[in-house]
N, C-alpha and C positions, 0 to 999 in steps of 0.2 A: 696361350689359353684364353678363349672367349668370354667376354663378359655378359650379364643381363642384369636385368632390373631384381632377379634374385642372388645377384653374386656369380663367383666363379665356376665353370663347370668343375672344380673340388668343393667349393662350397654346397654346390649343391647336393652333389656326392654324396657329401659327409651330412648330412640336413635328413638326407635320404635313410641314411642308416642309424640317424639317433633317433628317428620316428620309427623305424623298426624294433626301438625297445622297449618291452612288454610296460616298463613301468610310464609307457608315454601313450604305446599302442591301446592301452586299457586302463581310461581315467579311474576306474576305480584300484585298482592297485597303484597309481600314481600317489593318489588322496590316502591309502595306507598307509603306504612310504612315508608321505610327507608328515602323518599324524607321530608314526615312530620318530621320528625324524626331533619333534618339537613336546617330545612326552619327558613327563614329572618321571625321578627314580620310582618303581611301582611300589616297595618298602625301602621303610627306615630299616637299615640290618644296622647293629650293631658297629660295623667300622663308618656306617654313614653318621651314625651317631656322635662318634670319638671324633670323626672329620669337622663334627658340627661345633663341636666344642672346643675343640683348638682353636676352629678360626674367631669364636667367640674369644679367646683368650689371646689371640693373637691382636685381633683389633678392638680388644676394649680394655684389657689391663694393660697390655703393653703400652698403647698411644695416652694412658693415663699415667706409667711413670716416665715419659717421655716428657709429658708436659713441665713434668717437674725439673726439670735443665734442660738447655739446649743443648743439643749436638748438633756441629759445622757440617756434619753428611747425614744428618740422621732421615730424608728423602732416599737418601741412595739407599743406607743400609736398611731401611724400610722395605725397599724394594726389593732387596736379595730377600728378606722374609718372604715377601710374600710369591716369591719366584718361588723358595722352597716348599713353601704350603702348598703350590700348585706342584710341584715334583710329585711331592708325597700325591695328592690328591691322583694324578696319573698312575700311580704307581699302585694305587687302590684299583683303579679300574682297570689297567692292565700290567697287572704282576709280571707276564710273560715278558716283559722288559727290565727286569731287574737283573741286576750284574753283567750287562749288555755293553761292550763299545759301542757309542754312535756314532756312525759315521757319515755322516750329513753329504748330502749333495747338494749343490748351490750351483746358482750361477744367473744370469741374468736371464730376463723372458725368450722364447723360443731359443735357449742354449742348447736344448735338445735333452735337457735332463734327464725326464720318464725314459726317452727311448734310448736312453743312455744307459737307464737301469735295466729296463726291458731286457733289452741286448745283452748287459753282461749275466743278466740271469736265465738268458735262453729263454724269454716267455713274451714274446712280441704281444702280448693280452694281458699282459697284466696289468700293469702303469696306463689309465687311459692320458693321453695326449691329444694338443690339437696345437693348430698353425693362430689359431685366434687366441685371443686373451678370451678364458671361462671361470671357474669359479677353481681356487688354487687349494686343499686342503691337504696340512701337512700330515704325512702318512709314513708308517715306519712298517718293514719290514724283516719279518723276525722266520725261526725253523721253526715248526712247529708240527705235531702228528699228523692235522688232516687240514686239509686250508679250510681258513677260517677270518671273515672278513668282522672285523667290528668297527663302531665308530662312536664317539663320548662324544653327547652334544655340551650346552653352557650349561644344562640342569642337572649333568654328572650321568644322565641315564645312560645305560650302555645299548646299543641297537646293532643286530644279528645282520649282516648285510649278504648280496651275493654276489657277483662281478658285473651281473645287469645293473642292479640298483647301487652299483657304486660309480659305475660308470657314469648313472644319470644324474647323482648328485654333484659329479667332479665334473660335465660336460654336457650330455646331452639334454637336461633341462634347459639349458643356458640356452643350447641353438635354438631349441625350437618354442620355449615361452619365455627366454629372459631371466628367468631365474635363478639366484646363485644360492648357495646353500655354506659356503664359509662363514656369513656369521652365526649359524647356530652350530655347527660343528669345531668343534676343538680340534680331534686327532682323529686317524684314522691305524687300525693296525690290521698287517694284512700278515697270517702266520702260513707258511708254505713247508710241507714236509720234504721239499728237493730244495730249498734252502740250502748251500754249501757252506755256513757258517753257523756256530753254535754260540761262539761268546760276542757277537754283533748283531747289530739290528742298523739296516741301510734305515735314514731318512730322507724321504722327496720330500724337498720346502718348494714355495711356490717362487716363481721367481722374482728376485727383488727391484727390477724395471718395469715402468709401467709401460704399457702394451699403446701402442699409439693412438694418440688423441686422448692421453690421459696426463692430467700434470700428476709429474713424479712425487712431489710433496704430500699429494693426497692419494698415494696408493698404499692403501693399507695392507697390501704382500709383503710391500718391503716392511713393513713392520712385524707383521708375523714372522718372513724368512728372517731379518736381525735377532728375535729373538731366540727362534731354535736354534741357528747357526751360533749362535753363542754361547750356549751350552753346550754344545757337540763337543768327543772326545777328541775327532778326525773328520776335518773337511777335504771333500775331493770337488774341486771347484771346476765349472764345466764352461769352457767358453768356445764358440764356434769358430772352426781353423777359417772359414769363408771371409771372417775378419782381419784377419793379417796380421792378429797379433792380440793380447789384452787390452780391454778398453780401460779408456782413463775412468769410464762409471764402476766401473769391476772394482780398478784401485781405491778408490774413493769409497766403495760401501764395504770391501774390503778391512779399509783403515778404520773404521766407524766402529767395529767389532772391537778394538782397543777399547772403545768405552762401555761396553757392555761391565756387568759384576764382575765378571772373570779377569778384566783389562789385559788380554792377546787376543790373539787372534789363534783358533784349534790349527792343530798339526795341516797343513796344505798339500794334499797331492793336488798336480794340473791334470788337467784332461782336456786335450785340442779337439775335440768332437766333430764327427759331420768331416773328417778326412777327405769324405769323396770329394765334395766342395770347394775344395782350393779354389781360391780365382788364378785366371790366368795368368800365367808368369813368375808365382809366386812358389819358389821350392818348401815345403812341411821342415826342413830340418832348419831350415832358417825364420820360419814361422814361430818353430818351437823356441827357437833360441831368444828369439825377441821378446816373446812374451815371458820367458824365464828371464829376461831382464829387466822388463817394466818391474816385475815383484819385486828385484834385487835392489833395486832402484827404491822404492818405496820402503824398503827395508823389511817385504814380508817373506819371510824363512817360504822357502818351497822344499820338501824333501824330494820327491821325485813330477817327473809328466812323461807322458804319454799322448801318443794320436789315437783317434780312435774313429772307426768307423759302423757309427750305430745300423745303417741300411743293412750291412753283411755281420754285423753285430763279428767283428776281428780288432785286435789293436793293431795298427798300424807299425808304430817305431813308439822307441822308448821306452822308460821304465818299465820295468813290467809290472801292472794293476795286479795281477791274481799274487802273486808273489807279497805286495805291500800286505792285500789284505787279507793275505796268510799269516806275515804275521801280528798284524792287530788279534786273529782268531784265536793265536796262540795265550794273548794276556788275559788273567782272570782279573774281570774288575768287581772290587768290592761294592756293596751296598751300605754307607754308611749316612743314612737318612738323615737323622739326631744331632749327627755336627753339622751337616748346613745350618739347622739353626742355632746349635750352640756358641757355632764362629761368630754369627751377627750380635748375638748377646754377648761375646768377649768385647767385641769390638766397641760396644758401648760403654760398657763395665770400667773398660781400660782408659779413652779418653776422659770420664768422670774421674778417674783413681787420679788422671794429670795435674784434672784441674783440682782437685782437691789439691793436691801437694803443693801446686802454686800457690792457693788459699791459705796453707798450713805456713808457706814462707812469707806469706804477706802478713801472717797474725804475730810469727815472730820478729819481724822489722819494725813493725807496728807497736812491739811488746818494748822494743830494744830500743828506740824514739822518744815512747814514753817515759822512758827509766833516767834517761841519755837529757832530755830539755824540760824532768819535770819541773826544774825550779824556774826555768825561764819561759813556760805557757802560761798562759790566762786563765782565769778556773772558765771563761767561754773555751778556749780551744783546748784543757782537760777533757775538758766533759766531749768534744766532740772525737778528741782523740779514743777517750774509751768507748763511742759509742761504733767507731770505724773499728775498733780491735775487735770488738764483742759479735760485730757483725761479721767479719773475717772467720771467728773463730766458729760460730752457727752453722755460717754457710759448710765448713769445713764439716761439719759435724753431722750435718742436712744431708751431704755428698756422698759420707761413710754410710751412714746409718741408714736411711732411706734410698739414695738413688745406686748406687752400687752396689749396696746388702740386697734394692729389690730389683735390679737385674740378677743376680745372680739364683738369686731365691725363684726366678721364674726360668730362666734357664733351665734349673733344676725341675721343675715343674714341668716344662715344655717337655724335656728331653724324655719326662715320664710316661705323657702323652703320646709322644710317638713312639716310642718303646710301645706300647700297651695297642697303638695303630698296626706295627709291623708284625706284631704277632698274631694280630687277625689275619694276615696274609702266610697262610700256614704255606705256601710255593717259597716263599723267599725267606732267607734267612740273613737278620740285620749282620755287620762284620759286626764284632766284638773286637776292643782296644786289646785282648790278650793275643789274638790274630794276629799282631804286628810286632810285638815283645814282651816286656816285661814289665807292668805298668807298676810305677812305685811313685810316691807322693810324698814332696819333701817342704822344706820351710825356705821361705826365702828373705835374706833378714834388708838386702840393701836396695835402698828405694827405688836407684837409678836401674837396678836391673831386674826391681822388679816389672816398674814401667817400661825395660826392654824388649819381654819376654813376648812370643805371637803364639799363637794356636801354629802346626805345623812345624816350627823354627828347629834345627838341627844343631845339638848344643854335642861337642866332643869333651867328654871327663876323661879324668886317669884316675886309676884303681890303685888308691894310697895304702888298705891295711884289708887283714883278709882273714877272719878266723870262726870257728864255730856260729858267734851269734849272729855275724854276716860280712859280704864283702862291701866294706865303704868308699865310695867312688863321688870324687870331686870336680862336680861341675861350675863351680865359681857360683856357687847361691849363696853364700854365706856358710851352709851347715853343709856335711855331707849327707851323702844319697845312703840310707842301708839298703843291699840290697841280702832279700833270705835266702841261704843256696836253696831250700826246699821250693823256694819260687823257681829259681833255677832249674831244678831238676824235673819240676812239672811241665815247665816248658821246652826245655833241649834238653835232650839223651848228653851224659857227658858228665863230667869234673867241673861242676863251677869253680874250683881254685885253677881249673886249666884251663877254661872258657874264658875266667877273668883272672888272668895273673897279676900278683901284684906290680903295679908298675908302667902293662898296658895301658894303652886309652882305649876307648868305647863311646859306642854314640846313641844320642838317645834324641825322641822329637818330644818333641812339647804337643800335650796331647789334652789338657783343661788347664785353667789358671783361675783361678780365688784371689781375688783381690784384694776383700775383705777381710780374709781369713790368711792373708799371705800365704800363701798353699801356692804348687805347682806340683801337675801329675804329668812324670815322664814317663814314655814308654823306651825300654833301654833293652841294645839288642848287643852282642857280643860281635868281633872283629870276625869271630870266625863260628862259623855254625847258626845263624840268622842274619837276617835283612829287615831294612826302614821300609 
């Protein structure tokens, strides 16, 4: 292929046909675009309101009882806050993504991703692509009635796009004036009614290497792609078969996903892409194998790969892709908003309960010292012994009272907020904790288990006694659990004395925890006739 002083004859090509589009061909529809592009929400509605008010409460009462103790991670768990307030915040502007598996595509620069997507969705137009590094914005794909392209800039505004003016803010601005359009745009969602999946939504990240003649340190893709890919339900990671195998950068940004909020890495299917391409010599079945060993090697779980050849849009050899994400299509996933944040307010709540209990053992040693050499201190090291107990026992008191009573007390608060956010989104409907079983709230008297206790954590009881006022069921809290057969019967058809015999075990997850209040709400489901 020839060169010139304006690039490749594809460069040129390609130069040639993003000047063919209307939004480039006709500066004023260009200056449109770009005014949509950079525009204020048009009203304040009602959920932008709630949106506003949360984040008010998010970052100025919370960062004010935070100040009041330290916590060892409280940057990190900072973080997953404010990861959640941005969930919610998407989820405001595109509902059409709620109860969705994500199944992310990743993989490094010119992996072939879009035409990866392109292909197995039969729509060589849809996904715009290019051989150059342009402007990467991460875009989800959902089924929807009629297509429908939208995109949320950083002012939350939503803007009506069409496959021209998407094209030109993912591409062909770049070629032909240099301009990129990723930092004002967030997300992009593209809704298609020949969409073959109803409970997923594909996401293209941009890819997480930088494009040559870039240092990798400052490519802000790979920032973007680590973030989405790590929230993803399902990654299908895309690396080019012409390689000869997974790169060690693959591995490496790969492993980096471990320190995301979530700390794994999502489900992995491979995809050897670009098949036609093998280099010379090199057999696909031994290509596959080797890159299924660099993972193995790293210790990253692969469930299945596959080859795949995006030019004739076929899978090659291997797994089979339609099959996996059959059955992703088949699992309904819940929408449970409210505990993202409630998790991160546990998580604080609990390490202060720690430290408190430390303090409460340091006031009693401190008590027991005193009592133990009062005849042999000084009235100097009296006085300083009681002024060390008194402070012990404050601080203790500081820990209950204020910093653990006001997480919880804002948890509560929080969790009201978005409640009262999720019902403005009359499309989605929040899970409710009765969704999962049978939510019953008990006492928990012993210190060590109470500071054992997680949001999530699967505790197995046996059903000690079982009569009219209720079946009581021992899960090592101290007290038993009652549970109401009329609870029972509201939620499974059935004999709660046959659901829950005496004697069975049964299992229940830890579903809130009161620290203050020594409280724990399980939600408790029978051996047979429900699921965790």
């Amino acid at each position: 292929m020839s060169n010139s002083i304006y690039g490749t004859e594809e460069e040129q090509a390609s130069l040639i046909v993003a000047q063919k589009n209307p939004y480039l061909h006709d500066p004023r529809k260009g200056l449109e675009l770009m005014a949509k592009l950079i525009a204020k929400p048009a009203r304040q509605e009602a959920i932008a309101d709630k949106l506003e008010k949360l984040h008010h409460e998010l970052h100025g009462n919370f960062l004010h009882i935070c100040n009041m103790e330290h916590t060892p991670n409280e940057a990190e768990l900072f973080l997953q806050l404010h990861k959640a307030f941005k969930d919610l915040e998407e989820l405001a502007g595109f509902y059409a993504l709620a109860n969705k598996n994500v199944v992310a595509v990743g993989g490094s620069f010119s992996a072939g991703k879009s035409r990866f997507i392109n292909a197995l969705l039969g729509d060589s137009d849809l996904l715009p692509w290019d051989t150059k590094k342009t402007t990467a914005i991460p875009t989800h794909i959902i089924k929807g009635e009629t297509e429908t392209i939208r995109a949320i800039n950083t002012l939350n505004s939503i803007i009506d796009l069409d496959r021209d003016s998407f094209k030109a803010i993912c591409h062909d601005f770049f070629r032909v004036h240099k301009v990129g359009f990723s930092h004002l745009i967030k997300l992009v969602t593209i809704e298609k009614p020949d969409f073959p999946y109803s409970n997923i939504t594909f996401l293209d990240t941009p890819g997480y290497s930088a494009s040559e003649g870039m240092v990798r340190g400052d490519n802000t893709d790979e920032t973007i792609a680590r973030e989405h890919l790590s929230q993803a339900d399902y990654l299908i990671w895309v690396v080019s078969a012409k390689d000869g195998t997974i790169q060690d950068s693959d591995i490496e940004f790969l492993l980096s996903l471990k320190n995301s909020s979530l700390g794994k890495i999502p489900e992995l299917f491979l995809v050897l892409n670009k098949a036609d391409l093998l280099p010379p010599g090199k057999d696909l079945e031994n290509v596959m194998k080797s890159a299924r060993n660099g993972l193995k090697t790293a210790n990253i779980p692969c469930v299945g790969a596959s080859a795949f050849n995006s030019l004739k849009g076929v899978q090659v050899m291997g797994d089979s892709i339609s099959d996996y994400l059959a059955g992703i299509d088949r699992k309904n996933k819940p929408t449970m908003m409210a505990k993202k944040f409630s998790t991160v307010f546990q998580a604080f709540a609990k390490h202060n309960y720690e430290e408190q209990q430390q303090t409460q053992q340091l006031f009693g040693f401190l008590q027991t010292v005193q009592i133990r050499l009062a005849g042999d201190l000084s009235d100097e090291e009296k006085a300083l012994q009681i002024e060390l107990t008194e402070r012990a026992r404050l601080k203790s008191k500081k820990l209950k009272e204020e910093v653990i009573s006001g997480f919880e007390k804002m948890a509560t608060k929080i969790d009201g907020m978005v409640k009262s956010i999720m019902a403005e989104i009359k499309e989605v409907k929040e899970a409710s904790v009765e969704d999962h079983g049978i939510p019953v709230t008990g006492s928990v008297k012993d210190d060590a288990m109470l500071a054992s206790l997680a949001e999530g954590q699967i505790l197995t009881g046996k059903v000690k006694h079982s009569d009219v006022l209720g079946i009581f069921i021992d899960f090592g809290l101290g007290d038993d659990i009652n549970l109401y057969p009329k609870k029972v019967k509201e939620r499974y058809s059935g004999d709660p004395k046959v659901l829950f015999p005496v004697g069975a075990e049964c299992c229940a997850t830890v579903h809130d925890i009161k620290i203050s209040e020594r409280k724990v709400t399980l939600v408790i489901v029978p051996n047979v006739g429900g699921s965790i």
